[in-house]
N, CA and C atoms of all chains as a GROMACS GRO file, in nm:
protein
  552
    1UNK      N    1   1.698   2.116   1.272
    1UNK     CA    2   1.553   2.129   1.298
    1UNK      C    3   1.477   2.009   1.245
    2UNK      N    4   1.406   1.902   1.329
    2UNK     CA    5   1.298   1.849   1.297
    2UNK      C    6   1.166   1.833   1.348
    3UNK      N    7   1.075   1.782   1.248
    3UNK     CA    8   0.926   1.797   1.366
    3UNK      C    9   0.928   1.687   1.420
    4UNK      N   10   0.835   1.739   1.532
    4UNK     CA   11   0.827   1.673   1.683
    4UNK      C   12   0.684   1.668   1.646
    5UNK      N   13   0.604   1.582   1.757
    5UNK     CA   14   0.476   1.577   1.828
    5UNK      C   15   0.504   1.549   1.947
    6UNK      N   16   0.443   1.651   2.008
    6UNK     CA   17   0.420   1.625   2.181
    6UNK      C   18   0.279   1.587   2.243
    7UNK      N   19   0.283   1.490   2.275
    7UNK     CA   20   0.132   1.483   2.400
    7UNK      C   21   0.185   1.495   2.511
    8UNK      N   22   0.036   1.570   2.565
    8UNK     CA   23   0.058   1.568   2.702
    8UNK      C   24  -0.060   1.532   2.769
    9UNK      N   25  -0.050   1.459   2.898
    9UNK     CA   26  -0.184   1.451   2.932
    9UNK      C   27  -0.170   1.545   3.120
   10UNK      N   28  -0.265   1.614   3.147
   10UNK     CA   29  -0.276   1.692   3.260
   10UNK      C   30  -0.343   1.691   3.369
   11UNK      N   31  -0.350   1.660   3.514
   11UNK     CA   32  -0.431   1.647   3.575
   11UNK      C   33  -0.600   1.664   3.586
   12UNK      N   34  -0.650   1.588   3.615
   12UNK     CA   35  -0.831   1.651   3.566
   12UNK      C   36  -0.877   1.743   3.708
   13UNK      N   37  -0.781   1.767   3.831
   13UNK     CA   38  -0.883   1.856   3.873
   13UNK      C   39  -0.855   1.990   3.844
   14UNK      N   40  -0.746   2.000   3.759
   14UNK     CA   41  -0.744   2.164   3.692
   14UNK      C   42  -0.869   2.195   3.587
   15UNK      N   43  -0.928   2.334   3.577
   15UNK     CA   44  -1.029   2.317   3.501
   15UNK      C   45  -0.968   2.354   3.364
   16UNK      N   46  -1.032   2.382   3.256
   16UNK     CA   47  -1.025   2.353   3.144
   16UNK      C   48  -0.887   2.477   3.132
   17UNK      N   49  -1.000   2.583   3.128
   17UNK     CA   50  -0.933   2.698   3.104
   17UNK      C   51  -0.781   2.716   3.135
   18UNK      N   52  -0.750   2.664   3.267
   18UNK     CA   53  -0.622   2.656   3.318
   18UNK      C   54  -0.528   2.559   3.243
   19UNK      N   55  -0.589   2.482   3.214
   19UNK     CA   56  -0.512   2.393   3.100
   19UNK      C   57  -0.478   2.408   2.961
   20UNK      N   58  -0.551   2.508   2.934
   20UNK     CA   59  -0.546   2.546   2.828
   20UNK      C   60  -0.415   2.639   2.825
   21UNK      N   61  -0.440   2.728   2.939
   21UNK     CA   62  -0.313   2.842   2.985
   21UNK      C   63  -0.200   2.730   2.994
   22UNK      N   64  -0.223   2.625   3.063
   22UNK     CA   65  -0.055   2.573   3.073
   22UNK      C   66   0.018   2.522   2.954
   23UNK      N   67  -0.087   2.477   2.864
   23UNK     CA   68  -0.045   2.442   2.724
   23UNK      C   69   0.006   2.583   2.640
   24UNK      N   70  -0.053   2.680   2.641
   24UNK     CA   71  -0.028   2.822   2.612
   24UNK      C   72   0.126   2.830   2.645
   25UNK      N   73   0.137   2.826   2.766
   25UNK     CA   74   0.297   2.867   2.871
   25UNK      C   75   0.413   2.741   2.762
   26UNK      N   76   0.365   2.611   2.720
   26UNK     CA   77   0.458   2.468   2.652
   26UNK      C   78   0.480   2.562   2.536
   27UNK      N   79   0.360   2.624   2.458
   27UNK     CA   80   0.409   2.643   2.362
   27UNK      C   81   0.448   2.813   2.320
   28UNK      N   82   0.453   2.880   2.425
   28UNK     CA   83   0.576   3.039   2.439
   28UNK      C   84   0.732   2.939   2.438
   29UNK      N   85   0.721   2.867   2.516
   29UNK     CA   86   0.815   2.786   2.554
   29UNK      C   87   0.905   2.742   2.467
   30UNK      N   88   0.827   2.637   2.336
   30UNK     CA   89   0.868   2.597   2.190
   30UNK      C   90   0.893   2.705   2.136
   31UNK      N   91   0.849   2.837   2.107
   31UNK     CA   92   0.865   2.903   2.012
   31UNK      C   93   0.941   3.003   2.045
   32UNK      N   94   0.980   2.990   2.153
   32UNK     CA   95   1.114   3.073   2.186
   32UNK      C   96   1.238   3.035   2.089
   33UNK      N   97   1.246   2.882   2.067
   33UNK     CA   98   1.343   2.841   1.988
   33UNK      C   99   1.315   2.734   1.864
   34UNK      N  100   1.184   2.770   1.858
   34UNK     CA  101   1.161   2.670   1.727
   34UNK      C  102   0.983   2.782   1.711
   35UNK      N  103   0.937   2.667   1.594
   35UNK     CA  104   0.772   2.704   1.579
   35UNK      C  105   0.683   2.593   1.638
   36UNK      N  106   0.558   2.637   1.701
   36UNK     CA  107   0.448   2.560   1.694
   36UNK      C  108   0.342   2.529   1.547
   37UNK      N  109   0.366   2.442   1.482
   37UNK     CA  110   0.285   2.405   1.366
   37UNK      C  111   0.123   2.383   1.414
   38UNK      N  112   0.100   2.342   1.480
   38UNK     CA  113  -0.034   2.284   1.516
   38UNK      C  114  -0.040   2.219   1.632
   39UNK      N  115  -0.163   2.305   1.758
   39UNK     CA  116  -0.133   2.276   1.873
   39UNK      C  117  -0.346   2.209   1.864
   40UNK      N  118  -0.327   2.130   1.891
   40UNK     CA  119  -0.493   2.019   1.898
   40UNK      C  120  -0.550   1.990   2.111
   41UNK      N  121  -0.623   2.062   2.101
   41UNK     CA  122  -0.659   2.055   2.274
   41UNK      C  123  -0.788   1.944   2.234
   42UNK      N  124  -0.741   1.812   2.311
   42UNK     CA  125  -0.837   1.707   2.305
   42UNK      C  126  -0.959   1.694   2.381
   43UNK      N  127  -0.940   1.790   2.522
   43UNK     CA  128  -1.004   1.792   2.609
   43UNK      C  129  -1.000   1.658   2.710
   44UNK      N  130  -1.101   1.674   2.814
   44UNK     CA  131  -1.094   1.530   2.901
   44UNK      C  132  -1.102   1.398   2.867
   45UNK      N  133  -1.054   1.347   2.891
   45UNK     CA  134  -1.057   1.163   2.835
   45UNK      C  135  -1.076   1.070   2.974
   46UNK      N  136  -1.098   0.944   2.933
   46UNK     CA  137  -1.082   0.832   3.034
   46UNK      C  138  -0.981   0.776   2.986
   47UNK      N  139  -0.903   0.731   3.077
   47UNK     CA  140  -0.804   0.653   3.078
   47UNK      C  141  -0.796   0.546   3.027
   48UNK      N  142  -0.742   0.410   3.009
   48UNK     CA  143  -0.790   0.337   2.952
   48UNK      C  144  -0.759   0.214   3.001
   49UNK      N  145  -0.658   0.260   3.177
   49UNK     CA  146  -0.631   0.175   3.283
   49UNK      C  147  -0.627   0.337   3.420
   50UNK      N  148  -0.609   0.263   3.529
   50UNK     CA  149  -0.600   0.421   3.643
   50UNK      C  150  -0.438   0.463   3.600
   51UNK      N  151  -0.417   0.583   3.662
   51UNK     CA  152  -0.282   0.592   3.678
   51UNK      C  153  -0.269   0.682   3.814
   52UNK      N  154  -0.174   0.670   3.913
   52UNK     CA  155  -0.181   0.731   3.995
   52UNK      C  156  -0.310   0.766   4.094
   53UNK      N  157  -0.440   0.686   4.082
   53UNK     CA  158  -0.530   0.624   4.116
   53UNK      C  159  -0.587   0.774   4.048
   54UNK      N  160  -0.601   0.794   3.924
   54UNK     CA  161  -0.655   0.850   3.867
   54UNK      C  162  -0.746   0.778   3.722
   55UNK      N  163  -0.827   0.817   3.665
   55UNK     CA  164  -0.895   0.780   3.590
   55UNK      C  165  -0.964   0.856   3.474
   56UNK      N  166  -0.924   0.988   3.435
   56UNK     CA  167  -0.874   1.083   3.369
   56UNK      C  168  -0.823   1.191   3.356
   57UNK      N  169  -0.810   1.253   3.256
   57UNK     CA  170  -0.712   1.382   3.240
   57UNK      C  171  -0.699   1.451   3.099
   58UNK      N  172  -0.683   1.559   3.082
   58UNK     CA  173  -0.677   1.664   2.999
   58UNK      C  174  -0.583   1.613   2.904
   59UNK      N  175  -0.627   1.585   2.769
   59UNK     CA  176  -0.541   1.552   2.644
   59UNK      C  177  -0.495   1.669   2.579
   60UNK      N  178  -0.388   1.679   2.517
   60UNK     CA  179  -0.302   1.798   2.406
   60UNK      C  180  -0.240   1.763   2.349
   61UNK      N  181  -0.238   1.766   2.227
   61UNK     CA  182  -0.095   1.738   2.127
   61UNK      C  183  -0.080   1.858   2.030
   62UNK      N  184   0.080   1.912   2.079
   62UNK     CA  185   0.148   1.992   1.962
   62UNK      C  186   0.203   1.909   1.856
   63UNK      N  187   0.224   2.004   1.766
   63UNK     CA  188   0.356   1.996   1.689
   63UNK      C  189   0.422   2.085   1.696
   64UNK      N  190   0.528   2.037   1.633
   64UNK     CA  191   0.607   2.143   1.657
   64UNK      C  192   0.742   2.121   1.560
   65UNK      N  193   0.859   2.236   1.507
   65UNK     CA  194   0.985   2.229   1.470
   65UNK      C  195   1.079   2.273   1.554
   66UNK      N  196   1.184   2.216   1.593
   66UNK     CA  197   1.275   2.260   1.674
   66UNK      C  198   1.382   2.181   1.666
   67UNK      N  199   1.540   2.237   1.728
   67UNK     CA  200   1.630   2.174   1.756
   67UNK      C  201   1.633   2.028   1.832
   68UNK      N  202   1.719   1.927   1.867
   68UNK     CA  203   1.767   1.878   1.957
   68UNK      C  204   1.770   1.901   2.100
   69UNK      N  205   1.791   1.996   2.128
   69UNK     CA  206   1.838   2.061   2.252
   69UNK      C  207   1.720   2.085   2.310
   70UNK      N  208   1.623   2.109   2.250
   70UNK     CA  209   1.446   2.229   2.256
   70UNK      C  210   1.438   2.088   2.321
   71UNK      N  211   1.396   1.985   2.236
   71UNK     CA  212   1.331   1.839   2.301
   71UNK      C  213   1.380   1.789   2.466
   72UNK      N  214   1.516   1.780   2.436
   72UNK     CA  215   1.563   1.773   2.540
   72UNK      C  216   1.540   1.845   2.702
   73UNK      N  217   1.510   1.971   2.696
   73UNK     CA  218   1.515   2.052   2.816
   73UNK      C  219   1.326   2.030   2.831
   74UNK      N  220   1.265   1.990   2.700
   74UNK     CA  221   1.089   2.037   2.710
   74UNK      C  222   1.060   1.871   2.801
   75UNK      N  223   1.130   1.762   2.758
   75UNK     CA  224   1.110   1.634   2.810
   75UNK      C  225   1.153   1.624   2.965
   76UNK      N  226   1.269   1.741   2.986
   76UNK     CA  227   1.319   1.708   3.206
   76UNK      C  228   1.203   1.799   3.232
   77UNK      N  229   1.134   1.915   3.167
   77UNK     CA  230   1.094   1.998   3.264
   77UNK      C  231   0.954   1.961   3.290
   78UNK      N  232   0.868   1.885   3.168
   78UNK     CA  233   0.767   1.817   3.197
   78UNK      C  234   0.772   1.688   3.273
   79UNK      N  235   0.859   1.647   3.271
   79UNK     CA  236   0.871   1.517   3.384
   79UNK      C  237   0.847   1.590   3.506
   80UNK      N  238   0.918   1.667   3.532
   80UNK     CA  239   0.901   1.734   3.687
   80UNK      C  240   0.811   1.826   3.700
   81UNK      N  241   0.680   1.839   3.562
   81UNK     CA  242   0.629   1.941   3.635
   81UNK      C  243   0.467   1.875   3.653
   82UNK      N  244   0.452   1.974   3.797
   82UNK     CA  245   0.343   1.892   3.883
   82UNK      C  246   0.195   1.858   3.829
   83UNK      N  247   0.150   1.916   3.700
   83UNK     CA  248   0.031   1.916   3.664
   83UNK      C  249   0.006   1.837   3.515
   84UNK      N  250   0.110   1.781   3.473
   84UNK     CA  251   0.131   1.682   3.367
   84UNK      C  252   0.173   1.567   3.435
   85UNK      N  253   0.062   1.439   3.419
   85UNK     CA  254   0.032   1.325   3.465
   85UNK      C  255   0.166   1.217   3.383
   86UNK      N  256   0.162   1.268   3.222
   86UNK     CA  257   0.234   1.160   3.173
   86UNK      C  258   0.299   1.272   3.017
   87UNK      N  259   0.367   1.280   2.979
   87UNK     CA  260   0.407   1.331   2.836
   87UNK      C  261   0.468   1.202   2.748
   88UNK      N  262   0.458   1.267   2.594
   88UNK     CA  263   0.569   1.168   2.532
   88UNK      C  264   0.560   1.287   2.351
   89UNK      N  265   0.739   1.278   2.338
   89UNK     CA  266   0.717   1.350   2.208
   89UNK      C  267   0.809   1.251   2.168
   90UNK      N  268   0.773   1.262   1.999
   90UNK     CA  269   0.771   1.134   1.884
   90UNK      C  270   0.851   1.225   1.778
   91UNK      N  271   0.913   1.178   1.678
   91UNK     CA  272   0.918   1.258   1.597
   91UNK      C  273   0.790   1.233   1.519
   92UNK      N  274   0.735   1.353   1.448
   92UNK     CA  275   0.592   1.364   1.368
   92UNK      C  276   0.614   1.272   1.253
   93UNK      N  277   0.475   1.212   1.205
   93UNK     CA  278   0.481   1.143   1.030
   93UNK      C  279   0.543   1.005   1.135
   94UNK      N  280   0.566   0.965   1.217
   94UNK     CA  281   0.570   0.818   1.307
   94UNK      C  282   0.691   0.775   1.218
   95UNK      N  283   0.802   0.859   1.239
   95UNK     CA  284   0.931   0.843   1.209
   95UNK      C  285   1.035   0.773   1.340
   96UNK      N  286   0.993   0.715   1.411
   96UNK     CA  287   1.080   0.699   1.546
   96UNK      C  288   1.058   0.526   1.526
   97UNK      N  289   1.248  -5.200   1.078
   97UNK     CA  290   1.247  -5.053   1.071
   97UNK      C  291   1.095  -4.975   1.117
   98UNK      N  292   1.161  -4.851   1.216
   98UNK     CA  293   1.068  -4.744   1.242
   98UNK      C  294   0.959  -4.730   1.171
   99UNK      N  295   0.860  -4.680   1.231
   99UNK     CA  296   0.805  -4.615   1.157
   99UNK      C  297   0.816  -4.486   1.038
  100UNK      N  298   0.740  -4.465   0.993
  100UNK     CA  299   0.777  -4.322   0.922
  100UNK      C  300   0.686  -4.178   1.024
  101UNK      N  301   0.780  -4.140   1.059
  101UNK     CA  302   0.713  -4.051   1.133
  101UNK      C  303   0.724  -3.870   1.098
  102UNK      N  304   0.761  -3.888   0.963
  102UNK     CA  305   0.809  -3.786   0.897
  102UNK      C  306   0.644  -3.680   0.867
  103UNK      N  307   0.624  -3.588   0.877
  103UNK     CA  308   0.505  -3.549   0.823
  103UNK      C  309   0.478  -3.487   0.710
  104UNK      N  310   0.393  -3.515   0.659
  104UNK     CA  311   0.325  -3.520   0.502
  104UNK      C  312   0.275  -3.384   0.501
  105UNK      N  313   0.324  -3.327   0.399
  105UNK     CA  314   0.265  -3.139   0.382
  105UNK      C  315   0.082  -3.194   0.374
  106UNK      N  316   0.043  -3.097   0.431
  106UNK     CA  317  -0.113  -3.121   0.401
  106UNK      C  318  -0.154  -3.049   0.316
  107UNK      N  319  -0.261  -3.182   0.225
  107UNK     CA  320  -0.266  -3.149   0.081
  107UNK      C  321  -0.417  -2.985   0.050
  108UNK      N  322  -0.363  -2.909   0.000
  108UNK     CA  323  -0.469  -2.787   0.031
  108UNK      C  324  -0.591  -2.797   0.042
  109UNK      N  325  -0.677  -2.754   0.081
  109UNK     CA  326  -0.806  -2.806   0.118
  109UNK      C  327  -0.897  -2.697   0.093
  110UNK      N  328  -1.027  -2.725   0.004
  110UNK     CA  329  -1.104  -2.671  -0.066
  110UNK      C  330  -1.136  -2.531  -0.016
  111UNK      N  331  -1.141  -2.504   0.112
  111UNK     CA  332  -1.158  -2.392   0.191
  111UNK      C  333  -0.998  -2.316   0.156
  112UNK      N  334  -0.886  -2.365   0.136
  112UNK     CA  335  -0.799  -2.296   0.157
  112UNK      C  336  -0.817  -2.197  -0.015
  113UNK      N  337  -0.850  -2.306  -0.108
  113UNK     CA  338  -0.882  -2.237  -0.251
  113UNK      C  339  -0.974  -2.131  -0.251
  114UNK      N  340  -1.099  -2.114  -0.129
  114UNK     CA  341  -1.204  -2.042  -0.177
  114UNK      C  342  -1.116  -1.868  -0.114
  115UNK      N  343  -1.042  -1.939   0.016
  115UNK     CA  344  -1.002  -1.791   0.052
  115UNK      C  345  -0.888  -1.709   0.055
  116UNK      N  346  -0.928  -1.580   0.031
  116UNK     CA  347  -0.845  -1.479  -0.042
  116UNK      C  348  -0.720  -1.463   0.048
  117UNK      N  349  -0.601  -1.414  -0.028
  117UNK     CA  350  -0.499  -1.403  -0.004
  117UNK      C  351  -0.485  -1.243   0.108
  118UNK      N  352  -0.434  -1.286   0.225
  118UNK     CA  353  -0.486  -1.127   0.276
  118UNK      C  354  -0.357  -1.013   0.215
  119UNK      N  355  -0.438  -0.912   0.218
  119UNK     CA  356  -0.344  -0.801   0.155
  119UNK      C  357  -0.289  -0.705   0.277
  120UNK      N  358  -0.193  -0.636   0.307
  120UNK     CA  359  -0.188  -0.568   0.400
  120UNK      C  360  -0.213  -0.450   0.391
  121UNK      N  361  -0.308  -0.435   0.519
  121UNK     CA  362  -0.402  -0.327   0.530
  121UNK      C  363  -0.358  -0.160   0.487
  122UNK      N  364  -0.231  -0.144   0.580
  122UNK     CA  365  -0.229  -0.067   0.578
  122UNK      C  366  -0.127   0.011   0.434
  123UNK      N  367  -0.089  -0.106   0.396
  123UNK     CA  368  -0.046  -0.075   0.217
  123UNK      C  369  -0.130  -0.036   0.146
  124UNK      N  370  -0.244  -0.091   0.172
  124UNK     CA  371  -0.346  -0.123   0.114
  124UNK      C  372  -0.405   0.044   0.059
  125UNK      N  373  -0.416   0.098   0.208
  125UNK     CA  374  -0.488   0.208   0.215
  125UNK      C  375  -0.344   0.325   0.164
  126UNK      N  376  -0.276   0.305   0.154
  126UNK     CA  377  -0.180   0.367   0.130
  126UNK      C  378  -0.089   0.459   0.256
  127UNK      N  379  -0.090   0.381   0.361
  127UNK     CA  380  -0.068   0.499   0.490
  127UNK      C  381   0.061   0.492   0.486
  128UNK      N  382   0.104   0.636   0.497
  128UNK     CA  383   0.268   0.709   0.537
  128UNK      C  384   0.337   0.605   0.629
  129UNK      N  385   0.253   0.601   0.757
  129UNK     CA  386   0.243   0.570   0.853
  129UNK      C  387   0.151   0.496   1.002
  130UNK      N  388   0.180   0.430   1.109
  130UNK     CA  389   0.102   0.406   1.157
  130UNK      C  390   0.106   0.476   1.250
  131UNK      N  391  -0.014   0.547   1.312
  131UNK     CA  392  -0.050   0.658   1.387
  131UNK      C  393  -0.081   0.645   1.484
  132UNK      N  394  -0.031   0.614   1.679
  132UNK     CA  395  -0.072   0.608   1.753
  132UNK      C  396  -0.164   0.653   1.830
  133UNK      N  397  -0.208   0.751   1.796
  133UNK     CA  398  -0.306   0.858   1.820
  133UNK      C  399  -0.445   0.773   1.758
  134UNK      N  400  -0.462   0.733   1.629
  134UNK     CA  401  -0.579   0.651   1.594
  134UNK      C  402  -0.581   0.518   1.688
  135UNK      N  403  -0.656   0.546   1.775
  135UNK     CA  404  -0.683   0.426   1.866
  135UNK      C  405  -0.817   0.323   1.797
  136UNK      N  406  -0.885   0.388   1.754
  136UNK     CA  407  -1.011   0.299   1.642
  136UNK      C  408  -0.925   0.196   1.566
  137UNK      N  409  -0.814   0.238   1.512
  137UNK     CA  410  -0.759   0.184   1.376
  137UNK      C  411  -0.705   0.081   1.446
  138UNK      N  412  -0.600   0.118   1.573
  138UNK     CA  413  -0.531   0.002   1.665
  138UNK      C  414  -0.606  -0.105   1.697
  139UNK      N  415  -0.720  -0.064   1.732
  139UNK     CA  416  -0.838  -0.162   1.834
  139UNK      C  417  -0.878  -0.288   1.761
  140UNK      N  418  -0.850  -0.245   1.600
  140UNK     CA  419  -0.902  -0.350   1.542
  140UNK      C  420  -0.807  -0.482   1.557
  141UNK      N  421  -0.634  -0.452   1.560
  141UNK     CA  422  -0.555  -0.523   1.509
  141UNK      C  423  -0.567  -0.617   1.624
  142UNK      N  424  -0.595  -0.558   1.780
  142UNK     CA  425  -0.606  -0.624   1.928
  142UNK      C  426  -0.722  -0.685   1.923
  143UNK      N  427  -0.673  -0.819   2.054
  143UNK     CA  428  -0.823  -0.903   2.072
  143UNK      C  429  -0.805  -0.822   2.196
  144UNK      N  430  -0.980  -0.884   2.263
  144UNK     CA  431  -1.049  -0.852   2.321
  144UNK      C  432  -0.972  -0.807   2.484
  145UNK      N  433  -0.892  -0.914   2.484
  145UNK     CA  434  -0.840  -0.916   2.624
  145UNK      C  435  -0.699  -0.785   2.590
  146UNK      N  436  -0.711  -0.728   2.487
  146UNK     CA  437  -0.549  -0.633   2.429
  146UNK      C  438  -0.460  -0.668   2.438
  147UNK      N  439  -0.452  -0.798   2.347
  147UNK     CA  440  -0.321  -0.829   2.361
  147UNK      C  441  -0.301  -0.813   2.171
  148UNK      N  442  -0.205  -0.753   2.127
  148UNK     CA  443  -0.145  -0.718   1.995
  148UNK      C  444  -0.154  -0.889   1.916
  149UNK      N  445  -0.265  -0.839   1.784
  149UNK     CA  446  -0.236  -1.006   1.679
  149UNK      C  447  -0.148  -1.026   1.632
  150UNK      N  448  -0.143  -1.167   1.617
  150UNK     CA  449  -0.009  -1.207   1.524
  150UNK      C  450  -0.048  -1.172   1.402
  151UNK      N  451   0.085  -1.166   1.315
  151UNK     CA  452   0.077  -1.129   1.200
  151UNK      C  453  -0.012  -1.218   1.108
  152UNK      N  454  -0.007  -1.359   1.145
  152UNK     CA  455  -0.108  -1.447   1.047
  152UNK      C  456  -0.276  -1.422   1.073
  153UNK      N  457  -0.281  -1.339   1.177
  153UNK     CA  458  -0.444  -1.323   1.214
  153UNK      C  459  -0.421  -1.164   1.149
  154UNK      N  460  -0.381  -1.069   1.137
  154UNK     CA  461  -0.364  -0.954   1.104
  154UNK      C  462  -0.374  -0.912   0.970
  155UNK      N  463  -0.252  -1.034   0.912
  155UNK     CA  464  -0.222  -1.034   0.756
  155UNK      C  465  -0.168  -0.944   0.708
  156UNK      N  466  -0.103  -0.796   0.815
  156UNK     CA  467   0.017  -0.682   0.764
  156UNK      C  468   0.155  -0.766   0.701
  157UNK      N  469   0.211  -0.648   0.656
  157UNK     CA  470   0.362  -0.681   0.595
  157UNK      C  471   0.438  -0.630   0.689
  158UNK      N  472   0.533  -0.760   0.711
  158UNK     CA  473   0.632  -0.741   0.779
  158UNK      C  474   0.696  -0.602   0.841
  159UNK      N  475   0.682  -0.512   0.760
  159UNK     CA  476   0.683  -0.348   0.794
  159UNK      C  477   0.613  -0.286   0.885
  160UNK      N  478   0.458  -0.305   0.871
  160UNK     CA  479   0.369  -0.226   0.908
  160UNK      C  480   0.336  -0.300   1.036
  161UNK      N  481   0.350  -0.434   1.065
  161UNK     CA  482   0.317  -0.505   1.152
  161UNK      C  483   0.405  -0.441   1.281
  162UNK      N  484   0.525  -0.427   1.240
  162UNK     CA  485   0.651  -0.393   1.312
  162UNK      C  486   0.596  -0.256   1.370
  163UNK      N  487   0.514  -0.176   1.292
  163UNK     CA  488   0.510  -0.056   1.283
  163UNK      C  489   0.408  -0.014   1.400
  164UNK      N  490   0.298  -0.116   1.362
  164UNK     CA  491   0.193  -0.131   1.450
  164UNK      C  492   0.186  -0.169   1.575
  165UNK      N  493   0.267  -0.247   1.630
  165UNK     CA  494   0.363  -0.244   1.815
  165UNK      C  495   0.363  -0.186   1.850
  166UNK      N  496   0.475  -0.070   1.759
  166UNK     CA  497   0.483   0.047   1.824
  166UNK      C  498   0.406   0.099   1.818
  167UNK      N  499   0.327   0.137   1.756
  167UNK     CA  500   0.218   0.247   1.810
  167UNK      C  501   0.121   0.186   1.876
  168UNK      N  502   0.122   0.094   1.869
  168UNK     CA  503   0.043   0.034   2.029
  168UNK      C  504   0.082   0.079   2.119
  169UNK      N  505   0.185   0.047   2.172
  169UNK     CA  506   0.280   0.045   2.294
  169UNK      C  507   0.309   0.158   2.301
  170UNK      N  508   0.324   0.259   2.210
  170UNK     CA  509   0.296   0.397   2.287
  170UNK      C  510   0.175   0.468   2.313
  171UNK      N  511   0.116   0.402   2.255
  171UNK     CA  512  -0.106   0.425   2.303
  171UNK      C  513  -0.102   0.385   2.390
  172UNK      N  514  -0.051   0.283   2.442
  172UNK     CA  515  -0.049   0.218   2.573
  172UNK      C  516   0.021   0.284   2.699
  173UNK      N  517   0.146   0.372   2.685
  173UNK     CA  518   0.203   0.435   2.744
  173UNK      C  519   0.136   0.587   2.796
  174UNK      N  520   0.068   0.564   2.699
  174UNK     CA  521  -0.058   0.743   2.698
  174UNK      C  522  -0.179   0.726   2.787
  175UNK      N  523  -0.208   0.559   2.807
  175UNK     CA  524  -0.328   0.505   2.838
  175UNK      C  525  -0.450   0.535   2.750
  176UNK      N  526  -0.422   0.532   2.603
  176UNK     CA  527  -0.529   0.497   2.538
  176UNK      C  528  -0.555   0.430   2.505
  177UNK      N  529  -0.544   0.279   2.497
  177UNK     CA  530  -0.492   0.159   2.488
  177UNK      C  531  -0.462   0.099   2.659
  178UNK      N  532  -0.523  -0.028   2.690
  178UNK     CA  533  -0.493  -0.083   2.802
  178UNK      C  534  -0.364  -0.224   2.814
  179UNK      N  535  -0.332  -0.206   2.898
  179UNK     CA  536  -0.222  -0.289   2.884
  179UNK      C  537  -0.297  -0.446   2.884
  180UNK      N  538  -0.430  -0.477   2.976
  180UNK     CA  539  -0.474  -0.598   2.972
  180UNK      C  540  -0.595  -0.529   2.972
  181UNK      N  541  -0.701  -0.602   2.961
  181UNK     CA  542  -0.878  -0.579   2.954
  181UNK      C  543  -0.906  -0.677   2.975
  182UNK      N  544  -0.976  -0.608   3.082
  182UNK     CA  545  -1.073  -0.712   3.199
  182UNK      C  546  -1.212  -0.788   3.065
  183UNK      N  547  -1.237  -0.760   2.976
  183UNK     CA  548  -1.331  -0.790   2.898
  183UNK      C  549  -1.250  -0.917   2.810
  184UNK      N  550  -1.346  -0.994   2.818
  184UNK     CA  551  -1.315  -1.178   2.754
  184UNK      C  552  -1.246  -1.241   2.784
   0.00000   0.00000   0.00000
């Protein structure tokens, strides 16, 4: 078990609330096999170049404790999933 | 025989006496770590156009400097942080 930080950033034409729920769903997700320490909803941001000819999107960062394995399956399924623009988890305390 | 074309250390110069030895910052302040998420703190170390300072304009230790890339470059990967800026 070590801690993680996850960001995520989420499409902006979902509204808040719904984003909030999908961050809800990441972290049932984590704590199926680890804990959520501290989950921070940043709300909307600007970008700070476009991406995907977009120009913002919904900020979140967990923490979190978990296995190896947890990181692994949370990093393919957010790549492929349709309403997260970009992710990236670190180990926490900027240990990487 | 050649000239001497060898160059002469240049002898310190009154300005170099008046100014202070830089300390590194983030020793300074005592940080664990450097935190990609603080984009204020990053912004300072970048010029205008974002491109990451050298260490002699910066004045970090070899550590933190190293340290500070990276968390650029993953601010940058987040897009909180721009890879170039159209500004200067």
């Amino acid at each position: 078990m070590r801690s993680y930080e996850l960001m995520m950033i989420h499409r902006p034409e979902l509204t808040e609330p719904d984003v909030r729920t999908l961050v809800g769903e990441v972290e049932g997700v984590i704590g199926a096999a680890g804990t959520v320490s501290d989950s921070d909803f940043w709300g909307k941001r600007r970008f700070a170049y476009e991406i995907d000819h977009l120009n913002e999107g919904f900020y979140s960062v967990l923490q979190f404790e978990s296995g190896a394995e947890m990181v692994e399956t949370l990093d393919r399924a957010l790549g492929l999933h349709d309403a997260v623009i970009r992710h990236k988890i670190t180990l926490a305390g900027g240990k990487n | 025989m050649p000239p001497n074309t060898r160059k002469k250390r240049r002898r310190p110069s009154a300005a170099d006496a008046r100014r202070r030895p830089k300390v590194c910052q983030f020793c300074k302040d005592k940080a664990e770590f450097v935190d990609y998420k603080e984009v204020a703190v990053l912004r300072k170390f970048m010029s205008d156009r974002g491109k990451i300072r050298a260490r002699r304009v910066t004045g970090l230790c070899p550590k933190h400097q190293r340290a500070l890339a990276i968390a650029i470059k993953n601010a940058r990967e987040m897009a909180l942080l721009p890879y170039i800026s159209q500004r200067g």
